[in-house]
PADREN-235700 format. One record per atom (N, C-alpha, C, O): atom name; x, z, y. Coordinates in pm, whole numbers, padded with zeros to 5 digits, always signed. Example, Ala and Ser with C-alpha at 12.3 -4.5 7.8 and 13.67 -1.06 7.14 Angstrom:
> N|+01319|+00780|-00569;
> CA|+01230|+00780|-00450;
> C|+01320|+00780|-00330;
> O|+01424|+00846|-00332;
> N|+01285|+00708|-00225;
> CA|+01367|+00714|-00106;
> C|+01290|+00787|+00003;
> O|+01341|+00804|+00114;
% end
This chain:
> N|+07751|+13889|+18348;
> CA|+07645|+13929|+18258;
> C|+07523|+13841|+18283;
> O|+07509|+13784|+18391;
> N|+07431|+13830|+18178;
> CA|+07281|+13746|+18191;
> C|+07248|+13776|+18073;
> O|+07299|+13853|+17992;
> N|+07124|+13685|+18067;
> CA|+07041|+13693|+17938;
> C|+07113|+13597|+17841;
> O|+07139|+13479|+17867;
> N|+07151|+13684|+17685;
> CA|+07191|+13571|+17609;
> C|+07084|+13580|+17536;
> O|+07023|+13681|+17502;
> N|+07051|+13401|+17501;
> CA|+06964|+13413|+17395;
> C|+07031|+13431|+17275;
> O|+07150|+13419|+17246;
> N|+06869|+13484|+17165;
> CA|+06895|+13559|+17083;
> C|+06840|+13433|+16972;
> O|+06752|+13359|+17014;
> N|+06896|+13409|+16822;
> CA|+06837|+13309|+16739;
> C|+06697|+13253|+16805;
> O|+06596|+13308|+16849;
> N|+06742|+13112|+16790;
> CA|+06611|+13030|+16870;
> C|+06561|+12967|+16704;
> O|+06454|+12908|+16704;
> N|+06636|+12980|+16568;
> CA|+06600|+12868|+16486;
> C|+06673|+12726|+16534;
> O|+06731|+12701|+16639;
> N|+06650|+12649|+16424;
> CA|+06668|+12524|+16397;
> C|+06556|+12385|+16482;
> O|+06441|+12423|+16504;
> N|+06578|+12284|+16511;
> CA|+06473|+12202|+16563;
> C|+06532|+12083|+16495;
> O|+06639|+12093|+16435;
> N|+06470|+11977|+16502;
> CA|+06428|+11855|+16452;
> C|+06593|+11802|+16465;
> O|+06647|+11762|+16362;
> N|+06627|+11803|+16521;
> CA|+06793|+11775|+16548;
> C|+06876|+11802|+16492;
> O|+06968|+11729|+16455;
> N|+06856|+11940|+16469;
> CA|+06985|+12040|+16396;
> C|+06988|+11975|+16200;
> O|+07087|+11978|+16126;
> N|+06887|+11937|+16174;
> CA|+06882|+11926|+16006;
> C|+06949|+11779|+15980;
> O|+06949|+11678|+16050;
> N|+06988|+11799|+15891;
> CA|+07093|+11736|+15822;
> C|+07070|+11676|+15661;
> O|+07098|+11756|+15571;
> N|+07030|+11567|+15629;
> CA|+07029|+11551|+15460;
> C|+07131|+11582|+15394;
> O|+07238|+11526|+15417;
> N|+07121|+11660|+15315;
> CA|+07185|+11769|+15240;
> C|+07202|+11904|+15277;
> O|+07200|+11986|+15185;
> N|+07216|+11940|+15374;
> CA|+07287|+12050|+15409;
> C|+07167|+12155|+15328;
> O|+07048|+12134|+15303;
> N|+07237|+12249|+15306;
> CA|+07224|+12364|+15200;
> C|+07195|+12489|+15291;
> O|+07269|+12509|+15387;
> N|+07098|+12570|+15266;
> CA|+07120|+12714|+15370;
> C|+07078|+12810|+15271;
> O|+06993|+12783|+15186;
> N|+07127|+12904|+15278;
> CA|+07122|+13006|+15146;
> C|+07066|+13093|+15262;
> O|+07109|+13103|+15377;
> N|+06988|+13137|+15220;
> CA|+06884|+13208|+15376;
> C|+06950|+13393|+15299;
> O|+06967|+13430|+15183;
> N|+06967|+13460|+15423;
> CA|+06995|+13547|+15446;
> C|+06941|+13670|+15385;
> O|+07024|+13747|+15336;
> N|+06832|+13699|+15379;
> CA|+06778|+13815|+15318;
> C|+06718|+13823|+15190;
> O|+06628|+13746|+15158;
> N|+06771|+13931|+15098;
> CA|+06707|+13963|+14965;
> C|+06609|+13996|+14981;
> O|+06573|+13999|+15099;
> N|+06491|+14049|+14853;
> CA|+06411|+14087|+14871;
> C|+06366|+14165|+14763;
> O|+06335|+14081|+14677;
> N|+06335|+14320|+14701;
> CA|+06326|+14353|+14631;
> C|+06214|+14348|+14626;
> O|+06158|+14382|+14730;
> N|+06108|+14297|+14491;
> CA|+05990|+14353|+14477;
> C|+05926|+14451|+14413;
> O|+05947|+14466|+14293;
> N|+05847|+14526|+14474;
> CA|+05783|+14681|+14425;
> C|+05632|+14680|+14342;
> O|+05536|+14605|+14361;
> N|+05639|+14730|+14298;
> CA|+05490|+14759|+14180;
> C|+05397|+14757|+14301;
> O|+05311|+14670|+14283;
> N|+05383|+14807|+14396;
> CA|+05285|+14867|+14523;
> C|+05267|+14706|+14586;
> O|+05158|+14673|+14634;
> N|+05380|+14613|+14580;
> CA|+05382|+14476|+14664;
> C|+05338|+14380|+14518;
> O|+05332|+14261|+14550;
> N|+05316|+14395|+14411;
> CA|+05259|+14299|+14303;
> C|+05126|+14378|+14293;
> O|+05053|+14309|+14222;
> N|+05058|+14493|+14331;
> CA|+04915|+14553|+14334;
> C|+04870|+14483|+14429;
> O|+04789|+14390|+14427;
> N|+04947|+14550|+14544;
> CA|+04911|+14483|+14678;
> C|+04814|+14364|+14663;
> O|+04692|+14351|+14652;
> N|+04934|+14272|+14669;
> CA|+04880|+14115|+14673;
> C|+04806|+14091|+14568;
> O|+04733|+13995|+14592;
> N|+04788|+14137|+14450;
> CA|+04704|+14104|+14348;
> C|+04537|+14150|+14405;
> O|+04434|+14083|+14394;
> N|+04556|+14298|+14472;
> CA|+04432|+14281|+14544;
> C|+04390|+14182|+14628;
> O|+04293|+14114|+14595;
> N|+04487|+14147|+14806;
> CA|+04478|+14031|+14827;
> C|+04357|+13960|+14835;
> O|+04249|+13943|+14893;
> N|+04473|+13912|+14702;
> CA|+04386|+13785|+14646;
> C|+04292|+13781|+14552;
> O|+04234|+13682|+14507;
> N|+04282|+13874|+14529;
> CA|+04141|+13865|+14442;
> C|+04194|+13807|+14304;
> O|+04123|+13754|+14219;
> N|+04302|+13822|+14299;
> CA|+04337|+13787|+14121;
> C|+04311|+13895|+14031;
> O|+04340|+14014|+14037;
> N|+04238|+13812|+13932;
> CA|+04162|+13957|+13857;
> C|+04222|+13924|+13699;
> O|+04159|+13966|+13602;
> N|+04366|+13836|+13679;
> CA|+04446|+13843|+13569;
> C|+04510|+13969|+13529;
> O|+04609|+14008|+13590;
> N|+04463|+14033|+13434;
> CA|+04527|+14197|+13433;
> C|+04701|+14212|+13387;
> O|+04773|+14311|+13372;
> N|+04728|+14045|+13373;
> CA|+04896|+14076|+13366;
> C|+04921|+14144|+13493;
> O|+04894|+14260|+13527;
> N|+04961|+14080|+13537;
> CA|+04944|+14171|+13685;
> C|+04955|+14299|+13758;
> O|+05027|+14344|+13847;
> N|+04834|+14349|+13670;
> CA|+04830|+14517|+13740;
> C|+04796|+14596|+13616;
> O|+04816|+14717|+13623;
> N|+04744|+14544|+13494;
> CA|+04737|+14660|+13419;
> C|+04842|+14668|+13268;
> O|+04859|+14589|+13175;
> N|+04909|+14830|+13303;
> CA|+05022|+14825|+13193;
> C|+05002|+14825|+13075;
> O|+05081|+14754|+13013;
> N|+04899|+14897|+12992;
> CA|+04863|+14839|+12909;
> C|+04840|+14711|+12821;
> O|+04897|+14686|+12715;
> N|+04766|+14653|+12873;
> CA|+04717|+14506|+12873;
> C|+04848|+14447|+12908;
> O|+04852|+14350|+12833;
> N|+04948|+14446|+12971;
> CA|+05068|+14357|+12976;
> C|+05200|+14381|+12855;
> O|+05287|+14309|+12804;
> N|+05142|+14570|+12841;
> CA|+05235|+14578|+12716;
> C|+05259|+14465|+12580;
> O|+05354|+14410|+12524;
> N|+05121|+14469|+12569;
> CA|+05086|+14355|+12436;
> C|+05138|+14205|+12430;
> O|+05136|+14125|+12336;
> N|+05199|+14191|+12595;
> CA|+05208|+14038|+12614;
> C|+05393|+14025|+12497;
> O|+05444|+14090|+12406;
> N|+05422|+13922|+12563;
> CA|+05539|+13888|+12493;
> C|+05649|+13935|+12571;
> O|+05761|+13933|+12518;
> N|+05631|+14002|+12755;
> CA|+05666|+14021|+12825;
> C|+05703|+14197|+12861;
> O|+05788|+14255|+12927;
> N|+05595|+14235|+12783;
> CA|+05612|+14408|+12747;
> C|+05555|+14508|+12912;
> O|+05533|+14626|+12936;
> N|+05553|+14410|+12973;
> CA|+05499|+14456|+13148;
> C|+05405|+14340|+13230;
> O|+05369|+14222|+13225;
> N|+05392|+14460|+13307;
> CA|+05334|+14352|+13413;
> C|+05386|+14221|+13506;
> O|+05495|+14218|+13564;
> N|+05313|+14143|+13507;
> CA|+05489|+14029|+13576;
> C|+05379|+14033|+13708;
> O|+05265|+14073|+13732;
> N|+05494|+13965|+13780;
> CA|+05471|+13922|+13964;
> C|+05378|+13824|+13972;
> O|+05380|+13706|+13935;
> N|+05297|+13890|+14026;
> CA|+05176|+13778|+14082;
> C|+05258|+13621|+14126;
> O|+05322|+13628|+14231;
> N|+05260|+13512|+14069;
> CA|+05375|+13393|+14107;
> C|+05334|+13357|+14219;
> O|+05424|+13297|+14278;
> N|+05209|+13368|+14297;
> CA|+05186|+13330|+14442;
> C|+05275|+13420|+14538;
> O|+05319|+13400|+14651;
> N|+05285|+13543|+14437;
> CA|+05382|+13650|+14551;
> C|+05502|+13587|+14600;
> O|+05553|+13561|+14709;
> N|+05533|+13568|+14433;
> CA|+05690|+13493|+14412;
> C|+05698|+13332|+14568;
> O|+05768|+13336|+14669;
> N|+05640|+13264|+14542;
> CA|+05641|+13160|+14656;
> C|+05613|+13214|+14790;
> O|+05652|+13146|+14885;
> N|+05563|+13305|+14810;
> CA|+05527|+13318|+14925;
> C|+05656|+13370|+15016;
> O|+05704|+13330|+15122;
> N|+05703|+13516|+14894;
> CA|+05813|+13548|+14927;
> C|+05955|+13441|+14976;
> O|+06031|+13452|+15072;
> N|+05950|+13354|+14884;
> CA|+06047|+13238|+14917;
> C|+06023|+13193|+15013;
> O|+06106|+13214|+15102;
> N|+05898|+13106|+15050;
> CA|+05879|+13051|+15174;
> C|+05914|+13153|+15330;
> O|+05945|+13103|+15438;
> N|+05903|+13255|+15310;
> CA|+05924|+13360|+15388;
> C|+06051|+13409|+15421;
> O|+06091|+13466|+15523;
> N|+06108|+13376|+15317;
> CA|+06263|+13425|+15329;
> C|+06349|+13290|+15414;
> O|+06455|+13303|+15475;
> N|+06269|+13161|+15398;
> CA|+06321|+13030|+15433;
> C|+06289|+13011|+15612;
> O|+06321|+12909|+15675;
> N|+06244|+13092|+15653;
> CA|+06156|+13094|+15791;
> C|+06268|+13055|+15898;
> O|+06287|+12964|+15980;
> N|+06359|+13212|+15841;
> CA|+06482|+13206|+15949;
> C|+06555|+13086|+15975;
> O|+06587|+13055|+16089;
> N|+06589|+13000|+15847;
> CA|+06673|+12871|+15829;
> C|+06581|+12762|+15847;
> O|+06636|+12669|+15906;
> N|+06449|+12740|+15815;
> CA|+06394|+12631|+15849;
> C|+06293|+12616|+15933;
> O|+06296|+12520|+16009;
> N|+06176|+12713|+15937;
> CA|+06116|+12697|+15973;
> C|+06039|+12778|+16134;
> O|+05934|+12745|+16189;
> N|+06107|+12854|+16162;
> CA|+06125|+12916|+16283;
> C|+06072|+12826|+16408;
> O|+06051|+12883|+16515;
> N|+06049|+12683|+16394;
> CA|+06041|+12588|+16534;
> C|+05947|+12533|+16496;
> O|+05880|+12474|+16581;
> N|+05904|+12528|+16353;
> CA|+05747|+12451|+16271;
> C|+05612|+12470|+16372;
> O|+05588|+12565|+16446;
> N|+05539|+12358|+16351;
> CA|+05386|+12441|+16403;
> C|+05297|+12426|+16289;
> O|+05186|+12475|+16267;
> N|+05404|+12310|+16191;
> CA|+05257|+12351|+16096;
> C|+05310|+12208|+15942;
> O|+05323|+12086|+15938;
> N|+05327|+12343|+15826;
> CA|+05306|+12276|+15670;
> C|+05230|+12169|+15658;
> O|+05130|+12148|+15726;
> N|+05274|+12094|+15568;
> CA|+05217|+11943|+15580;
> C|+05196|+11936|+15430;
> O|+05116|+11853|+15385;
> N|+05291|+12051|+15318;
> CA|+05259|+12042|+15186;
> C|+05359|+12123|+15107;
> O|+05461|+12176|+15153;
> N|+05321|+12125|+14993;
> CA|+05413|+12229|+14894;
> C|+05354|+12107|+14796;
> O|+05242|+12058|+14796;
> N|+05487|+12070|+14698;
> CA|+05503|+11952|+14534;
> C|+05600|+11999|+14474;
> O|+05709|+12032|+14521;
> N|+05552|+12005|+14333;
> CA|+05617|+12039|+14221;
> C|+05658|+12183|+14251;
> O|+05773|+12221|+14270;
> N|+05555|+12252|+14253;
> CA|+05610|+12432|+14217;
> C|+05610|+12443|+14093;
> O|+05515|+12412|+14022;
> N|+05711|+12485|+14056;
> CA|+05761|+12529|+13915;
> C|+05788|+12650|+13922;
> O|+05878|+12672|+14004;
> N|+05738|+12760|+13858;
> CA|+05753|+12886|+13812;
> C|+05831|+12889|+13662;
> O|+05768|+12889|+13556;
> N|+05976|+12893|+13670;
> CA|+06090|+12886|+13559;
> C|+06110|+13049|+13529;
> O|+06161|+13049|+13417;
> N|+06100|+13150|+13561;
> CA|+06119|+13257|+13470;
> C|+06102|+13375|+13535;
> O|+06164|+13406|+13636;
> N|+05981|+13472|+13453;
> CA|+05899|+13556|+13506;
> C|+05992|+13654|+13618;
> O|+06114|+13668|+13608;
> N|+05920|+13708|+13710;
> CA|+05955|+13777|+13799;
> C|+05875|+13909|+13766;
> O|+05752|+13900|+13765;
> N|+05937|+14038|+13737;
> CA|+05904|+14171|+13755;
> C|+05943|+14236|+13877;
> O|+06036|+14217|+13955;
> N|+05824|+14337|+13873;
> CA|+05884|+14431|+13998;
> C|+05996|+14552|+13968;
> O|+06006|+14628|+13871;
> N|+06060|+14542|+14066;
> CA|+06215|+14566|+14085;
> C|+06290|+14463|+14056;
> O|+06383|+14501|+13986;
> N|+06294|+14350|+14078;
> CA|+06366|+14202|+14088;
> C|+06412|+14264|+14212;
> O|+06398|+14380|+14252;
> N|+06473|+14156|+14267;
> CA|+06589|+14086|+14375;
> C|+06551|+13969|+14402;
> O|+06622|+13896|+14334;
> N|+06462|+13891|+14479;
> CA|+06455|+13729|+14499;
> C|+06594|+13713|+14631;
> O|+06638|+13788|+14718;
> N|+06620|+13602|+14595;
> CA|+06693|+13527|+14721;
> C|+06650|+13372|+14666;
> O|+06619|+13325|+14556;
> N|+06666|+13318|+14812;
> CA|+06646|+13174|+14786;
> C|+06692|+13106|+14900;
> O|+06683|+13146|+15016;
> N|+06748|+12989|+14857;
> CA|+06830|+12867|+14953;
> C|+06728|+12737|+14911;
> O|+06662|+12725|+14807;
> N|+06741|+12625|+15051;
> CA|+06709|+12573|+15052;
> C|+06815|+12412|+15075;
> O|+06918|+12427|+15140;
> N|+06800|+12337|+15047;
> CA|+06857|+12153|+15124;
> C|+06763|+12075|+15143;
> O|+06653|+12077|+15087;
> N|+06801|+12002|+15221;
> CA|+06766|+11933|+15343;
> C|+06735|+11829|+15261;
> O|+06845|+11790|+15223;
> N|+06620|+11732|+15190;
> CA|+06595|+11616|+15160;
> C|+06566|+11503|+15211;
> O|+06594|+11395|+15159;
> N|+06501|+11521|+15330;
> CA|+06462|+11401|+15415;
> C|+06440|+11450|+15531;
> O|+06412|+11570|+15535;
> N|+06448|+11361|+15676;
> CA|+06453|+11406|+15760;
> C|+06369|+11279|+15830;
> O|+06410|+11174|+15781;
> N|+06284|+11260|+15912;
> CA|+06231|+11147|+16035;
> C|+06124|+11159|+16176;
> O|+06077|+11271|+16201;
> N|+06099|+11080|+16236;
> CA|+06074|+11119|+16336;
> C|+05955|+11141|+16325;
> O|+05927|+11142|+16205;
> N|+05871|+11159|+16385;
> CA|+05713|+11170|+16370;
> C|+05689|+11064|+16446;
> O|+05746|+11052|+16555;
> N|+05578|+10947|+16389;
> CA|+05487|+10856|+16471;
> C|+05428|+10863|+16549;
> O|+05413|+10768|+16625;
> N|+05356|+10995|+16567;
> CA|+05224|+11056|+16627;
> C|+05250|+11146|+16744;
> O|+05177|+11135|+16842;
> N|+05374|+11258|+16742;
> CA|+05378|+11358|+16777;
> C|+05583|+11306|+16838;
> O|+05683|+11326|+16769;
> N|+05581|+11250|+16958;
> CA|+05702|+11226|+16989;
> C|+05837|+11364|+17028;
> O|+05957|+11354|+17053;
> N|+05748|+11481|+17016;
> CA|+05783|+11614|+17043;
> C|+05830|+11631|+16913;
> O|+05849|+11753|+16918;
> N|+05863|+11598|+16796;
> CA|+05863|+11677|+16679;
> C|+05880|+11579|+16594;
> O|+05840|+11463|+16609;
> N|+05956|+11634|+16477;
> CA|+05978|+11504|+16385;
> C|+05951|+11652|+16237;
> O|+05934|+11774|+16238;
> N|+05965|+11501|+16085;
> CA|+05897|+11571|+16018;
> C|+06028|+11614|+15889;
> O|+06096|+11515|+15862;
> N|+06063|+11721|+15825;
> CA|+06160|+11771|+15744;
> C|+06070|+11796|+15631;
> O|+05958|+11845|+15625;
> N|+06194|+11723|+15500;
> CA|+06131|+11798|+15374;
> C|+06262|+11836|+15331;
> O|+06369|+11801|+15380;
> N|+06227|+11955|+15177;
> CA|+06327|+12043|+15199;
> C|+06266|+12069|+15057;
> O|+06157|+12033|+15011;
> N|+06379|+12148|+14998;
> CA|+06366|+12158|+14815;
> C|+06421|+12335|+14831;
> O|+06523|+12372|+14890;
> N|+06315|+12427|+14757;
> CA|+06374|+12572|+14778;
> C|+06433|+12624|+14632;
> O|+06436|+12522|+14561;
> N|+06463|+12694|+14584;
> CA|+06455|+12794|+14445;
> C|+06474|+12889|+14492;
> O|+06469|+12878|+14615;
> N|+06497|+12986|+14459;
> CA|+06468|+13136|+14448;
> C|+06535|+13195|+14317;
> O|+06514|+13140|+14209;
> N|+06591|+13273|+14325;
> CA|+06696|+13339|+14228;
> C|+06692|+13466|+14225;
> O|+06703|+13528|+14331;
> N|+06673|+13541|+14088;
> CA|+06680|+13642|+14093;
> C|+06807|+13694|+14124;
> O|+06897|+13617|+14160;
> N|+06833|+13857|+14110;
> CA|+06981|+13956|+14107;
> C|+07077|+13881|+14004;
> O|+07198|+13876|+14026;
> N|+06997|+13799|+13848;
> CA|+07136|+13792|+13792;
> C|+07141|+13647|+13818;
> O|+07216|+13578|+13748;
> N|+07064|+13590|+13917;
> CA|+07104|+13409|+13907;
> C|+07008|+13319|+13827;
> O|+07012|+13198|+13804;
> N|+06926|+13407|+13793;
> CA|+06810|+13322|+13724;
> C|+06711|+13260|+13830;
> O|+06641|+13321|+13911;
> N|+06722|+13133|+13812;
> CA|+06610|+13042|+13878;
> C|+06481|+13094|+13833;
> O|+06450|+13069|+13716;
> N|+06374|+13183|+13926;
> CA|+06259|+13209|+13930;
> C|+06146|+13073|+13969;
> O|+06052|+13048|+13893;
> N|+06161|+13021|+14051;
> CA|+06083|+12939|+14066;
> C|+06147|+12810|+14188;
> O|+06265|+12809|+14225;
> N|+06058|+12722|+14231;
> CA|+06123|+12619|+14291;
> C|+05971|+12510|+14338;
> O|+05865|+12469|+14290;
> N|+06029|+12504|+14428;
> CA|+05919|+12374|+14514;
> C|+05992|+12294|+14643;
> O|+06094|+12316|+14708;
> N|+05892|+12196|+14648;
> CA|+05946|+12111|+14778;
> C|+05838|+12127|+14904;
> O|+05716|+12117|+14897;
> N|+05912|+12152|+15006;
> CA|+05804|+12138|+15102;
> C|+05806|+12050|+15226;
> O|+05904|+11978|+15244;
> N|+05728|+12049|+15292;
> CA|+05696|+11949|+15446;
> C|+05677|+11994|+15544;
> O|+05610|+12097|+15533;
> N|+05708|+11964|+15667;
> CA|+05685|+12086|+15769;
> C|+05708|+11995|+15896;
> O|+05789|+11903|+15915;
> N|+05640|+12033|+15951;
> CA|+05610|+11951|+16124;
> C|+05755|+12049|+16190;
> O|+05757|+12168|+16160;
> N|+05840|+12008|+16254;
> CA|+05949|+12087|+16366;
> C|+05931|+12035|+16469;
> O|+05915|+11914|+16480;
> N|+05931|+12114|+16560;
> CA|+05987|+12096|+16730;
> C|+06140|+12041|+16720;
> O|+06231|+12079|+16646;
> N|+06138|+11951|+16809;
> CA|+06249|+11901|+16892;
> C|+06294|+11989|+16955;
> O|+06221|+12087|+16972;
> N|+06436|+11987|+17015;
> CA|+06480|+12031|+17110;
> C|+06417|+12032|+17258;
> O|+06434|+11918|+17301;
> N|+06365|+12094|+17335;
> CA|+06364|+12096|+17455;
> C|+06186|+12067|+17442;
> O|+06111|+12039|+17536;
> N|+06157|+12079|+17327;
> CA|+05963|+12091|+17357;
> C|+05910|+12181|+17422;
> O|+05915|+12304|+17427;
> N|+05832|+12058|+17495;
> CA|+05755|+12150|+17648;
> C|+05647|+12271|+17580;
> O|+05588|+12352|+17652;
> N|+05632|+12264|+17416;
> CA|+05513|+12326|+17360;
> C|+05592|+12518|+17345;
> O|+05536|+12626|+17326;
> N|+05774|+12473|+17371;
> CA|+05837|+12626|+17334;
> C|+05866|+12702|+17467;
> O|+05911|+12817|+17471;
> N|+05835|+12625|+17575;
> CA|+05903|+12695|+17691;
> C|+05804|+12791|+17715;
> O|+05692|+12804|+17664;
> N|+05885|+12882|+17833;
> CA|+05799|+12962|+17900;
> C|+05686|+13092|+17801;
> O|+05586|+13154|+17836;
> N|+05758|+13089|+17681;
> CA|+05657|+13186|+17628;
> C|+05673|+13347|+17592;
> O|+05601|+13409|+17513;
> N|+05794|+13406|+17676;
> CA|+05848|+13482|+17691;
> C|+05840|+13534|+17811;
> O|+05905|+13476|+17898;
> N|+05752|+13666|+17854;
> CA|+05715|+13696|+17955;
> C|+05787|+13740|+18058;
> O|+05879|+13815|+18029;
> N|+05770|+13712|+18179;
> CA|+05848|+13770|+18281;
> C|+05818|+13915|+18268;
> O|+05719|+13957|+18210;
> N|+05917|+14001|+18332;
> CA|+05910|+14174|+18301;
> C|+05897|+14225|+18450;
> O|+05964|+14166|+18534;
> N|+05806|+14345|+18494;
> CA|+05763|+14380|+18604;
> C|+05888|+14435|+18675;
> O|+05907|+14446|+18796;
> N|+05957|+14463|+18587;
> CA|+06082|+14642|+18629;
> C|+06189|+14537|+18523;
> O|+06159|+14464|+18429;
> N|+06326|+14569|+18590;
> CA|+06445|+14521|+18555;
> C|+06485|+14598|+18455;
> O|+06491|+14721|+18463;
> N|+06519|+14517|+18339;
> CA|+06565|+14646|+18172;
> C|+06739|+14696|+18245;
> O|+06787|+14790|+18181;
> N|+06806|+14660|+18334;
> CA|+06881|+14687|+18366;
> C|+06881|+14825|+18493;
> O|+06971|+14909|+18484;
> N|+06850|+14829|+18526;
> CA|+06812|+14910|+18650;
> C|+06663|+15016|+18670;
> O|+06641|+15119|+18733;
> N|+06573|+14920|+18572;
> CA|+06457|+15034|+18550;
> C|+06369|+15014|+18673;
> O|+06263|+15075|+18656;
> N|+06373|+14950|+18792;
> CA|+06296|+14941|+18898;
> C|+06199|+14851|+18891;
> O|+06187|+14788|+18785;
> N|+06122|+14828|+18984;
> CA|+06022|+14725|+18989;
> C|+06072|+14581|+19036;
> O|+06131|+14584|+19144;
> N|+06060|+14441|+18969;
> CA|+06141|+14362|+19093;
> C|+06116|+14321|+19193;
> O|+06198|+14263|+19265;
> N|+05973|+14347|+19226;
> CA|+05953|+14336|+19406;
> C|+05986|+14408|+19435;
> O|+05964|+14391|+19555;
> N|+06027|+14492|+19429;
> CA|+06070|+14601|+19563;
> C|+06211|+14529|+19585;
> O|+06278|+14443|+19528;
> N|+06223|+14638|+19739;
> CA|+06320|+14570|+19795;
> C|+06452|+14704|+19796;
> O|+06563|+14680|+19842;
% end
């Protein structure tokens, strides 16, 4: 027996041009999570939040705040890409292709477009990556490319950040004692 680790993510190594990752978790969105964030942010477009006023549209409701919509994507992409990142370098060509209501289904996959080392930062090299997002029936909701700084394997910036524990989860005692 020992400690197994548990998902560490991806690092600068692991990515691959092309490779495809259909990231794992759906995501339903709720009237309460398109209010939500519409408060937020201070978006004061009444598609949005008021039913009325959205009735009249061509849309008959309120649609998803589209910053929700990306954010959600980028979020859902964490597990598969970005888990080892320290830090976005850019988002090009967001395209918002077909409205998102609440009670949707987003999922979204991403591939691997470019991959190189970093000049600057010999710890880390730099990944770009192309997402969409799909609703329940397969409709492309939206789509962007992004940039993202990754850790290497074996960066001195990931060690050690997992605390030592006073008392053994196995035994329940203290580990100085004798």
């Amino acid at each position: 027996m020992g400690i197994k680790a548990g998902w560490q993510g991806r690092f600068f190594e692991d990515f691959e041009v092309g490779d495809i990752y259909q990231h794992p978790l759906g995501r339903t969105i709720s009237e309460y999570d398109n209010t939500q964030f519409t408060l937020m942010t201070m978006n004061t477009n009444q598609m949005h939040f008021n039913s009325e006023y959205s009735a009249k549209s061509e849309f008959g409701k309120p649609l998803v705040v589209s910053t929700l919509t990306v954010a959600i994507a980028v979020g859902q992409s964490v597990t598969d890409l970005t888990q080892n990142a320290f830090a976005n370098l850019g988002w090009d060509d967001i395209k918002m292709t077909h409205p998102v209501f609440a009670g949707d289904t987003l999922y979204s996959e991403s591939v691997v477009l470019e991959k190189r080392e970093s000049a600057k930062r010999p710890h880390a090299g730099i990944v770009t990556v192309k997402t969409r997002t799909l609703n329940q029936d397969g409709d492309e909701v939206c789509s962007f490319k992004r940039m993202f700084y990754v850790y290497k394997t074996g960066a001195q910036q990931l060690e050690g950040l997992f605390p030592e524990g006073k008392r053994s989860l196995l035994s329940g005692t203290d580990l100085d004692e004798d």
